[in-house]
ROKE-651703 format. One record per atom (N, C-alpha, C, O): residue in one letter; atom name; residue number from 0; x, z, y. Coordinates in steps of 0.2 Angstrom, whole numbers, plus 5000, padded with zeros to 4 digits. Layout:
REM ROKE-651703
<node a, CA, NUM, <X, Z, Y>>;
...
//
This chain:
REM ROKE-651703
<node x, N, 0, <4979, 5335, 5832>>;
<node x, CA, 0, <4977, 5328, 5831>>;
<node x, C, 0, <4969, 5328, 5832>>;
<node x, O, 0, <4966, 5333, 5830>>;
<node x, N, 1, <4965, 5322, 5835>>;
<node x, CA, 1, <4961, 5320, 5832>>;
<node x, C, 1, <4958, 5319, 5828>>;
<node x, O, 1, <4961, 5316, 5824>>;
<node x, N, 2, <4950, 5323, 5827>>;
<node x, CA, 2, <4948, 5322, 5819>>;
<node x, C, 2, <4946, 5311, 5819>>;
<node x, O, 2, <4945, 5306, 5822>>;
<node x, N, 3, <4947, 5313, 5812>>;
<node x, CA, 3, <4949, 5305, 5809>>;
<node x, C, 3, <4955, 5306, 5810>>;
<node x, O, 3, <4954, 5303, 5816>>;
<node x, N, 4, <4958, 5306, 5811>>;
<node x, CA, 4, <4969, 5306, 5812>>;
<node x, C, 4, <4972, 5309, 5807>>;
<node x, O, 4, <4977, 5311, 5810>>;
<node x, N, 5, <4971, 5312, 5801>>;
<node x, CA, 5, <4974, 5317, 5797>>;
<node x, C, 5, <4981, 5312, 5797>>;
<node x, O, 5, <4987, 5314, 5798>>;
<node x, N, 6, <4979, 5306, 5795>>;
<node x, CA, 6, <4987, 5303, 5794>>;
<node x, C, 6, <4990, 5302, 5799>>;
<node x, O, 6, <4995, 5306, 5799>>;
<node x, N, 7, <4990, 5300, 5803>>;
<node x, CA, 7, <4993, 5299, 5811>>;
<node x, C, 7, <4995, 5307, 5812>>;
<node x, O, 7, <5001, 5308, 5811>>;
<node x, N, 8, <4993, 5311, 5813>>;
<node x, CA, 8, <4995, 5317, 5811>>;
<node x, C, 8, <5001, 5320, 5809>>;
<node x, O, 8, <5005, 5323, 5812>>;
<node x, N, 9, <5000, 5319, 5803>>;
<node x, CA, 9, <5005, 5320, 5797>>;
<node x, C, 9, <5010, 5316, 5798>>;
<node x, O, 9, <5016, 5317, 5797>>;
<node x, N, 10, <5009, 5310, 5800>>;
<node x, CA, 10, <5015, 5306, 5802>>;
<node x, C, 10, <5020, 5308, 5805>>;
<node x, O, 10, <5026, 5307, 5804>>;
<node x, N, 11, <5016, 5312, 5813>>;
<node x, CA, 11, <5021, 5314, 5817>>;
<node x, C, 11, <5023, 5322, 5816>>;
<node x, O, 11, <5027, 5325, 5819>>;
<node x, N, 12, <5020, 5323, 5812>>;
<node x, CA, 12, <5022, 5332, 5809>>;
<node x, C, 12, <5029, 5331, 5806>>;
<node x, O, 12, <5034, 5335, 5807>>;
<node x, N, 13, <5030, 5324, 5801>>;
<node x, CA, 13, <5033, 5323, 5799>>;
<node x, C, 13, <5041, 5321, 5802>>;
<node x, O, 13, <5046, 5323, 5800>>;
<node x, N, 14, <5040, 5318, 5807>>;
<node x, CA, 14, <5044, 5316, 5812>>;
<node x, C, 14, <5048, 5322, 5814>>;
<node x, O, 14, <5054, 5323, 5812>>;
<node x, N, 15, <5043, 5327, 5818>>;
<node x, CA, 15, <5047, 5332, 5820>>;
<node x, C, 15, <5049, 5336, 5813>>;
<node x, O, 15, <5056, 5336, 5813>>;
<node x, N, 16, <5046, 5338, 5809>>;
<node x, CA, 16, <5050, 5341, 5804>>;
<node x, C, 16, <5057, 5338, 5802>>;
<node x, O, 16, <5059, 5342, 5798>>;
<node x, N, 17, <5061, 5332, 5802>>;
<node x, CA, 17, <5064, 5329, 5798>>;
<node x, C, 17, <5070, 5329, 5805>>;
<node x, O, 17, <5075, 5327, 5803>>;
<node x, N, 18, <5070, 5331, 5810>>;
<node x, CA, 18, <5072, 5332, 5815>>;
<node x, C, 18, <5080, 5337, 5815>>;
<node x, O, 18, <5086, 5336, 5816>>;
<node x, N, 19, <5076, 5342, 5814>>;
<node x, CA, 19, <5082, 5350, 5813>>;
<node x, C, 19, <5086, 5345, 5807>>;
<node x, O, 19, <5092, 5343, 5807>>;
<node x, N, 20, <5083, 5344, 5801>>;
<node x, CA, 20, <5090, 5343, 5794>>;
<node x, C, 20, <5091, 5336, 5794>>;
<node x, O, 20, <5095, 5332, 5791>>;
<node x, N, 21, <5088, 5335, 5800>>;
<node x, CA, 21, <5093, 5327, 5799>>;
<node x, C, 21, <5100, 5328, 5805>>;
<node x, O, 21, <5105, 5325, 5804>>;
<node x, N, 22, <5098, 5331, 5811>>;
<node x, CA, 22, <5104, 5335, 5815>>;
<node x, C, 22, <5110, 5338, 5811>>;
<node x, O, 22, <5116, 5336, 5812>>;
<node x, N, 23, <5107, 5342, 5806>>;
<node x, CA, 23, <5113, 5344, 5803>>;
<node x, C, 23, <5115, 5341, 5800>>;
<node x, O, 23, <5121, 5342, 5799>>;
<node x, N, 24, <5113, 5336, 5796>>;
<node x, CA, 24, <5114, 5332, 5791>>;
<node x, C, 24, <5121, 5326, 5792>>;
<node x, O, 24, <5125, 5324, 5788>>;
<node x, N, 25, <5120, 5322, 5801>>;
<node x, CA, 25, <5120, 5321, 5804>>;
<node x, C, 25, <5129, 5323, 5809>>;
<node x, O, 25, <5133, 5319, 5812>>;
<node x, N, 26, <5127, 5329, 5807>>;
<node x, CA, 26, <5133, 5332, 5811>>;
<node x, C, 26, <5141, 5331, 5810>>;
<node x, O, 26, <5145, 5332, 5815>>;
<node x, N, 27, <5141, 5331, 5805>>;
<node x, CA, 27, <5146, 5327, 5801>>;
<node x, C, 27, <5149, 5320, 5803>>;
<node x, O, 27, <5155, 5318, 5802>>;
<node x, N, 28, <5146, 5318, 5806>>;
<node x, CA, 28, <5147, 5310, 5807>>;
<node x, C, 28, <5147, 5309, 5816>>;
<node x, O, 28, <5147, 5304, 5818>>;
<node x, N, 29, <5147, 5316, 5820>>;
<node x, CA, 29, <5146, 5317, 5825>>;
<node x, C, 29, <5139, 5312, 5829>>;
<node x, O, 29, <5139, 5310, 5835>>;
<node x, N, 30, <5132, 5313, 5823>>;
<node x, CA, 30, <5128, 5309, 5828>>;
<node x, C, 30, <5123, 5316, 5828>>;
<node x, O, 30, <5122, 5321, 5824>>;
<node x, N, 31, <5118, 5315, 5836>>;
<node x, CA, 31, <5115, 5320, 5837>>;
<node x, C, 31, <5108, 5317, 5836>>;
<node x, O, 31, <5107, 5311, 5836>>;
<node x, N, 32, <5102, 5321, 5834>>;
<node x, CA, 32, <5096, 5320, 5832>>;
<node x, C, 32, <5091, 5323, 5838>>;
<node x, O, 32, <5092, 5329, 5839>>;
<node x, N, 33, <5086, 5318, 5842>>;
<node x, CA, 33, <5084, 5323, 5844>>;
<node x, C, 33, <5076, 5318, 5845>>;
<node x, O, 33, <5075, 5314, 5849>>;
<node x, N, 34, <5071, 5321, 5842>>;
<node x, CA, 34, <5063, 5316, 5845>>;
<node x, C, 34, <5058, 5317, 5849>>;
<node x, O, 34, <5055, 5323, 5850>>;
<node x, N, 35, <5058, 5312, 5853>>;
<node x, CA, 35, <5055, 5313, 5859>>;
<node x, C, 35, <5046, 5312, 5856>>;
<node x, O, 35, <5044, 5308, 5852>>;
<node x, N, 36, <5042, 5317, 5860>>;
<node x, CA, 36, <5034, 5316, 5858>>;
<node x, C, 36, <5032, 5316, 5861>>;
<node x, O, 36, <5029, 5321, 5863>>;
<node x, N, 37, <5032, 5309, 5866>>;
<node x, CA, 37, <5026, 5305, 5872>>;
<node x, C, 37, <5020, 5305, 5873>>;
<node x, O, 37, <5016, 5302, 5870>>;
<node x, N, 38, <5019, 5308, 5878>>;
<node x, CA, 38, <5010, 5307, 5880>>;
<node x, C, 38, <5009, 5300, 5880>>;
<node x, O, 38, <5011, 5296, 5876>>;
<node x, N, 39, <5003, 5300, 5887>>;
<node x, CA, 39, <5000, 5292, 5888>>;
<node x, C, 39, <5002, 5291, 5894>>;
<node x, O, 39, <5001, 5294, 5900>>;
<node x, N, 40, <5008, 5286, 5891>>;
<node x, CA, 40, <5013, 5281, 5897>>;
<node x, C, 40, <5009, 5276, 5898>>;
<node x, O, 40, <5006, 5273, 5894>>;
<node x, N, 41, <5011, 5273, 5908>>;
<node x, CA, 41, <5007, 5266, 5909>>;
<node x, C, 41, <5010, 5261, 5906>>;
<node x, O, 41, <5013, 5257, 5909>>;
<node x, N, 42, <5009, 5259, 5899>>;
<node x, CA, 42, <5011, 5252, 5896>>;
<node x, C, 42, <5006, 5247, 5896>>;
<node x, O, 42, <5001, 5248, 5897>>;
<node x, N, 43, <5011, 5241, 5892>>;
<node x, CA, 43, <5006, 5235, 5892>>;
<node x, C, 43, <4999, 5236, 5889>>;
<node x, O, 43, <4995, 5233, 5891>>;
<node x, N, 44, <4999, 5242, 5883>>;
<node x, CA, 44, <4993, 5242, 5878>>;
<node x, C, 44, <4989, 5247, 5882>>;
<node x, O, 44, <4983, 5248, 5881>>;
<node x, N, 45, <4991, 5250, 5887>>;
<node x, CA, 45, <4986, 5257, 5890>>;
<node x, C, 45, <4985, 5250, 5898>>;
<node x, O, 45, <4982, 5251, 5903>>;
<node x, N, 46, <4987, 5247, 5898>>;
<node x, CA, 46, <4984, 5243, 5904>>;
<node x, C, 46, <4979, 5238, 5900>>;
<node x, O, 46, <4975, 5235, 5904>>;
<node x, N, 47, <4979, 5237, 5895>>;
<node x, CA, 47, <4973, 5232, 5892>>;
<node x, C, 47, <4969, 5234, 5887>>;
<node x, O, 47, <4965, 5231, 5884>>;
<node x, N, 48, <4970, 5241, 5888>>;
<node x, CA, 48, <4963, 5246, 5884>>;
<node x, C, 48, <4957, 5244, 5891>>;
<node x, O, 48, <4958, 5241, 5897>>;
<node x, N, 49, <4949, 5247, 5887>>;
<node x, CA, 49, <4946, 5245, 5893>>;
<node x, C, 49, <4944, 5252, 5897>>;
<node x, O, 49, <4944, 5257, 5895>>;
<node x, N, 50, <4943, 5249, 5904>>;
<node x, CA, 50, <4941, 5255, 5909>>;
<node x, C, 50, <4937, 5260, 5904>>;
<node x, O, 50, <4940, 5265, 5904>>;
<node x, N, 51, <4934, 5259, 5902>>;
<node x, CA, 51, <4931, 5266, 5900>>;
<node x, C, 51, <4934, 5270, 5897>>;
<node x, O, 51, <4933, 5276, 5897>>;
<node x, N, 52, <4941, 5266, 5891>>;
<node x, CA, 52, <4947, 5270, 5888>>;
<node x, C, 52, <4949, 5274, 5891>>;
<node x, O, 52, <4949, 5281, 5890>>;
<node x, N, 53, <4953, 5269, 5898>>;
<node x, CA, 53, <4958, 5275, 5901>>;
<node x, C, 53, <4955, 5279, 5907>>;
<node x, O, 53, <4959, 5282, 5911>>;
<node x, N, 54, <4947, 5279, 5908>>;
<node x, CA, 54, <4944, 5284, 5912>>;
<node x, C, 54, <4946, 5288, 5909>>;
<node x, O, 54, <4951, 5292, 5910>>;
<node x, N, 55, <4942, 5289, 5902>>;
<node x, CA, 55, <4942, 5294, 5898>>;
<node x, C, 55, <4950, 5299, 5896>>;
<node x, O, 55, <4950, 5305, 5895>>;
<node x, N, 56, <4954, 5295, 5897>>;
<node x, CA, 56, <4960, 5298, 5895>>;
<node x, C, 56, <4962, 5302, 5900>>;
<node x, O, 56, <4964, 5308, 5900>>;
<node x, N, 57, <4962, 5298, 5906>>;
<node x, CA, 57, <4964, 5300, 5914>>;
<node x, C, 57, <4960, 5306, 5916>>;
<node x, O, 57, <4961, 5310, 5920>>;
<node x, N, 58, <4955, 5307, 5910>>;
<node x, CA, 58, <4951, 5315, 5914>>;
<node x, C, 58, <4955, 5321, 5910>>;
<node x, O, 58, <4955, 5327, 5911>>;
<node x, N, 59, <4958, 5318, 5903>>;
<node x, CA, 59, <4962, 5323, 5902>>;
<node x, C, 59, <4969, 5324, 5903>>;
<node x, O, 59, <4974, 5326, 5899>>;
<node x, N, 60, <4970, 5320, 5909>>;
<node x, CA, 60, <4977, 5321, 5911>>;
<node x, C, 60, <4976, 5324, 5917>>;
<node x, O, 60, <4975, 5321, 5922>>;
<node x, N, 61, <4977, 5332, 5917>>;
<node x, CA, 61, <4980, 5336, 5922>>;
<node x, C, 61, <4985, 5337, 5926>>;
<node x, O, 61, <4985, 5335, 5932>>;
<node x, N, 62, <4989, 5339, 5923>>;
<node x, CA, 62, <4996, 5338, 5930>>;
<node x, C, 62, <5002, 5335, 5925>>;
<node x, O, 62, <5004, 5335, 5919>>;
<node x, N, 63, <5003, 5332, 5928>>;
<node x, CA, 63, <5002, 5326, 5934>>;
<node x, C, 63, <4995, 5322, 5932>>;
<node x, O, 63, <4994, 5319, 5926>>;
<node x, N, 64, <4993, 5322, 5937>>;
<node x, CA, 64, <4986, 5320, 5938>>;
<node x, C, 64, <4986, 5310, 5937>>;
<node x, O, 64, <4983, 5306, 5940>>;
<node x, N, 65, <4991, 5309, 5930>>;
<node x, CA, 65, <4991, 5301, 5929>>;
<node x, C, 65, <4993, 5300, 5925>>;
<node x, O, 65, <4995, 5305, 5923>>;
<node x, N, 66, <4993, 5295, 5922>>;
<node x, CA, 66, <4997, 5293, 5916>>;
<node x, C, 66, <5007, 5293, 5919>>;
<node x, O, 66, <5009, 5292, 5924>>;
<node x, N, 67, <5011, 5294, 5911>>;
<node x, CA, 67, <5017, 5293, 5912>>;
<node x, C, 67, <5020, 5286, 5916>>;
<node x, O, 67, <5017, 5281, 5914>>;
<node x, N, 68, <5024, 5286, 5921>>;
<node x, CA, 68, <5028, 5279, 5920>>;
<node x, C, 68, <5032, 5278, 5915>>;
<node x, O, 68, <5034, 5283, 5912>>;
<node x, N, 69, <5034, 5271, 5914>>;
<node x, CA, 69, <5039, 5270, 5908>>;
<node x, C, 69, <5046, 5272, 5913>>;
<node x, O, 69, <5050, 5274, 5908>>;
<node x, N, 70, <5048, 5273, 5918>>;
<node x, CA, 70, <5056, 5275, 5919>>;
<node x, C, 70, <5058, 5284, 5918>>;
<node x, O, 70, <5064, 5287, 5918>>;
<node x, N, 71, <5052, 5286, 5919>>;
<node x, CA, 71, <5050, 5292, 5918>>;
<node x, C, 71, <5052, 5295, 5912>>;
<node x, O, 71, <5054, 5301, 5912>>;
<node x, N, 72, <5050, 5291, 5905>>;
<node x, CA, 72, <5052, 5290, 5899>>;
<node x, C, 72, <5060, 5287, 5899>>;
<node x, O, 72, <5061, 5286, 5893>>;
<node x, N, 73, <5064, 5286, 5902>>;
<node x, CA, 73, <5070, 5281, 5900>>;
<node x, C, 73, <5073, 5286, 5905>>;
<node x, O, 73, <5079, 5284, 5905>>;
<node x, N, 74, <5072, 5290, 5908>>;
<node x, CA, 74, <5075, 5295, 5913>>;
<node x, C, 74, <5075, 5301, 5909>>;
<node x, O, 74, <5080, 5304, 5909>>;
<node x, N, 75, <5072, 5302, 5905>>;
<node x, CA, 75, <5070, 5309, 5899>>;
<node x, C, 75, <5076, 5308, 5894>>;
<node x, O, 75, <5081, 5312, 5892>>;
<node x, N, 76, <5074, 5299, 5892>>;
<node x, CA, 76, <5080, 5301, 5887>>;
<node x, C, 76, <5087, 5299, 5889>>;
<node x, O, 76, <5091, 5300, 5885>>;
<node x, N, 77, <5088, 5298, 5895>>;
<node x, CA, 77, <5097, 5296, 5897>>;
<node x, C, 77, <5099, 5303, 5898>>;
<node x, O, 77, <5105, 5305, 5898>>;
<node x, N, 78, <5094, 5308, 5900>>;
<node x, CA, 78, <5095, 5315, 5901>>;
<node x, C, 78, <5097, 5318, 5895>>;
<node x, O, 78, <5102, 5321, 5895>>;
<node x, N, 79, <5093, 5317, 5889>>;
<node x, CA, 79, <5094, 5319, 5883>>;
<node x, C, 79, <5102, 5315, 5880>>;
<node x, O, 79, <5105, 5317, 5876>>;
<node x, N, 80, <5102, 5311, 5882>>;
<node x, CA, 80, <5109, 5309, 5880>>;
<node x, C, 80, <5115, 5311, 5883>>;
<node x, O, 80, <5120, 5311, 5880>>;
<node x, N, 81, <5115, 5313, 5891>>;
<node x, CA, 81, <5119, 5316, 5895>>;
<node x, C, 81, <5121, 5324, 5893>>;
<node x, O, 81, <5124, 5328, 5896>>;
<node x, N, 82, <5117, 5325, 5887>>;
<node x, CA, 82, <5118, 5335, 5885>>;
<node x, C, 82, <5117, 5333, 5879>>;
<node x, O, 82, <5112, 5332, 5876>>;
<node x, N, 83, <5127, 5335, 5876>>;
<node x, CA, 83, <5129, 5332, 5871>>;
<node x, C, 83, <5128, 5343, 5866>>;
<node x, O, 83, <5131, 5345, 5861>>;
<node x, N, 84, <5125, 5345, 5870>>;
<node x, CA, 84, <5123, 5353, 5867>>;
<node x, C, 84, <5117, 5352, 5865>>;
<node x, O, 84, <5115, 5355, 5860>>;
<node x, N, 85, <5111, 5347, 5867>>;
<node x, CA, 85, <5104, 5346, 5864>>;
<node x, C, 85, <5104, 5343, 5857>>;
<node x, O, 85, <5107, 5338, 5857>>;
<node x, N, 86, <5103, 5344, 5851>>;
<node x, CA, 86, <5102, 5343, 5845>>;
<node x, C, 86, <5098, 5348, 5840>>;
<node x, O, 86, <5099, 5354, 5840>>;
<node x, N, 87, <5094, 5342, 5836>>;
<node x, CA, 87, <5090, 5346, 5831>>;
<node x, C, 87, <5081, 5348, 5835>>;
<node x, O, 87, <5077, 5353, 5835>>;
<node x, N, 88, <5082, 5343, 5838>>;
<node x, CA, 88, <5073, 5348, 5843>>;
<node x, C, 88, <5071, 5342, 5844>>;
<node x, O, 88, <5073, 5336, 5844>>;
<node x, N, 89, <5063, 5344, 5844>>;
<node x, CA, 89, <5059, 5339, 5848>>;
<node x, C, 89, <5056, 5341, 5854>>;
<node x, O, 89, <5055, 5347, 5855>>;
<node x, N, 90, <5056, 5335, 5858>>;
<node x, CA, 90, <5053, 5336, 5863>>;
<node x, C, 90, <5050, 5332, 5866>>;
<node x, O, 90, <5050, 5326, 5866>>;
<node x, N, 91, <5043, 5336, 5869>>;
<node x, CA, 91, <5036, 5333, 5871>>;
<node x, C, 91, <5037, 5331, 5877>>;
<node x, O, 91, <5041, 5335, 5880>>;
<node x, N, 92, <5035, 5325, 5881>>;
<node x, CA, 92, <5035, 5323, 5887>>;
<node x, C, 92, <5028, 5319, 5890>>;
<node x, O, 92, <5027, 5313, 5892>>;
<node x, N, 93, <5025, 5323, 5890>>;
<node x, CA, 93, <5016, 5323, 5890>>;
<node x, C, 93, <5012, 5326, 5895>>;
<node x, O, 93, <5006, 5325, 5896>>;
<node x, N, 94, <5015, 5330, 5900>>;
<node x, CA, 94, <5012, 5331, 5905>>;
<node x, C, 94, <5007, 5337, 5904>>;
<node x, O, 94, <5002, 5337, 5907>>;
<node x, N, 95, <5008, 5342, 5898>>;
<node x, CA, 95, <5005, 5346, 5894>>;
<node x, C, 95, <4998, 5342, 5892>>;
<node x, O, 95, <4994, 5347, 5894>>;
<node x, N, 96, <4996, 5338, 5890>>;
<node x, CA, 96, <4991, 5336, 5889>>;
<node x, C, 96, <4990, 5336, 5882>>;
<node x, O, 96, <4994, 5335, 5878>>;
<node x, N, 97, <4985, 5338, 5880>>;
<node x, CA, 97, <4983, 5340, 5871>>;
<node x, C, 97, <4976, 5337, 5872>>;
<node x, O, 97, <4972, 5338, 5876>>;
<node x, N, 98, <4974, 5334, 5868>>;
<node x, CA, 98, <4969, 5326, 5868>>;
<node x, C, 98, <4964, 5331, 5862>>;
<node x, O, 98, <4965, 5334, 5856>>;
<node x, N, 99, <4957, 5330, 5867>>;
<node x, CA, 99, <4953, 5336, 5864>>;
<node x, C, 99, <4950, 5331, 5856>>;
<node x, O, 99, <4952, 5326, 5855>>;
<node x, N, 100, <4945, 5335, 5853>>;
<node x, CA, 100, <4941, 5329, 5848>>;
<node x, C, 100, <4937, 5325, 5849>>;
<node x, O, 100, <4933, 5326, 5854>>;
<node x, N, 101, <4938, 5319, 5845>>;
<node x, CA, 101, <4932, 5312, 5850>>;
<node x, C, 101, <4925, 5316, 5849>>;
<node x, O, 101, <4920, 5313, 5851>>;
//
């Protein structure tokens, strides 16, 4: 995380940890657990930041050299619903991007 983010942070540490025991927990009931941890997709909030926001971001976005599309994102999870062996994981879909400190 970025510094100043300790909570934001911990929120999504949170998220992924609760992942694995809620899968098993879960299992029982036949429901699968599984969270997705999204980079920076083109939405309504990243088109109405200002140019100088999404310069900034778009330099640290490597490969692929742009922000995510949203079907990109709904393509990720119909896959994840189509593999009924997937459960208990989180999974990043960000474009390996790790967002340096402000």
């Amino acid at each position: 995380g970025q510094i100043g983010q300790a909570a934001y942070s911990a929120s999504k540490g949170g998220v992924a940890g609760m992942t694995l025991p809620m899968a098993r927990e879960l299992a029982r009931c036949g429901i699968r657990v599984v969270a997705v941890a999204p980079g920076i997709f083109e939405t309504a909030m990243m088109q109405a930041a200002p140019a100088a926001v999404r310069d900034s971001l778009q330099e640290q976005t490597l490969f692929p050299p742009r922000f995510g599309d949203p079907s990109e994102f709904a393509a990720f999870v119909r896959q994840i619903f189509e593999n009924s062996m997937l459960n208990g994981a989180t999974l990043r879909l960000d474009g390996a991007v790790r967002m340096g400190p402000k």
